[in-house]
Structure formats: C-alpha cells, structure tokens
C-alpha positions in Angstrom: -12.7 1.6 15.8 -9.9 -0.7 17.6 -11.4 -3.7 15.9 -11.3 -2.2 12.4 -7.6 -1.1 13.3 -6.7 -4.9 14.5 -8.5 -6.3 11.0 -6.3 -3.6 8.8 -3.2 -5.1 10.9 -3.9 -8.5 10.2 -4.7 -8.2 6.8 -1.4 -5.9 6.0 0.6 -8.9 7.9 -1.2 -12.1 5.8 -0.9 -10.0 2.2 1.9 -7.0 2.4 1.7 -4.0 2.1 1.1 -4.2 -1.8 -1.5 -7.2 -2.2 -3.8 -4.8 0.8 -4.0 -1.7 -1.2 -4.9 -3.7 -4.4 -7.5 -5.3 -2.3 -8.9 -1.9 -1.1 -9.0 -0.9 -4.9 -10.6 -3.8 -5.8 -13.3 -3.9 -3.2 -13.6 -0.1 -4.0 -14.6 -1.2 -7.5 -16.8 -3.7 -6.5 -18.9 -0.9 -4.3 -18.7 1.3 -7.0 -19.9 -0.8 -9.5 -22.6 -2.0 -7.3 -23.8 1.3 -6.9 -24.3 2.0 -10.3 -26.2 -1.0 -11.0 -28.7 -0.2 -8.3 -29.0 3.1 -10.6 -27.9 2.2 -13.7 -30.0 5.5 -15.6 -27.9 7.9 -13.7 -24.7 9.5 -16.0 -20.9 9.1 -13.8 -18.7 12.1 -15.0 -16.0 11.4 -12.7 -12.4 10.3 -14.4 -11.5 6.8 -13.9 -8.7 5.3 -12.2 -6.6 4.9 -15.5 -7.4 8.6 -17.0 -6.4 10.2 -13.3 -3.1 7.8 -13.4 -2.5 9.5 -17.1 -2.2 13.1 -15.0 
C-alpha cells in the first residue's frame, strides 16, 4: 500500500494535479473498454461519462 501511495506522489508531482486525474480517466477507459472487448455480446446500460456530466 505505501508503494502505490509513493507512485500516486510521484506521478501528482511530474503531471499536476490536473494532467493525473485525466490520466486516471483515461486508463479507466482503456480497462473499460478492454473489458467489453473480451465480451463484446454482453449489452452496458450504464450512462457514460458525458450524459452523467449533462446531470
């Protein structure tokens, strides 16, 4: 857990605070989208990230 803590650190020092959390959303979407090509047949109901912004 320490180590993951030290990685955050470094990475919120080398990109700021604002180039990290688009990181995290883009790796989020890369996961995701992984995901659903491993099970491309299956039907994903949940709101994207533009319609929940829209709220």
């Amino acid at each position: 857990m320490g180590d993951l803590l030290i990685i955050i650190l470094i990475a919120v020092l080398i990109f700021g605070k604002g180039r990290a959390a688009q990181a995290r959303r883009d790796l989020g979407d890369t996961v995701r989208n992984f995901k659903n090509g491993l099970h491309p047949d299956e039907i994903n109901i949940t709101p994207g990230r533009k319609e929940v912004e829209k709220r």
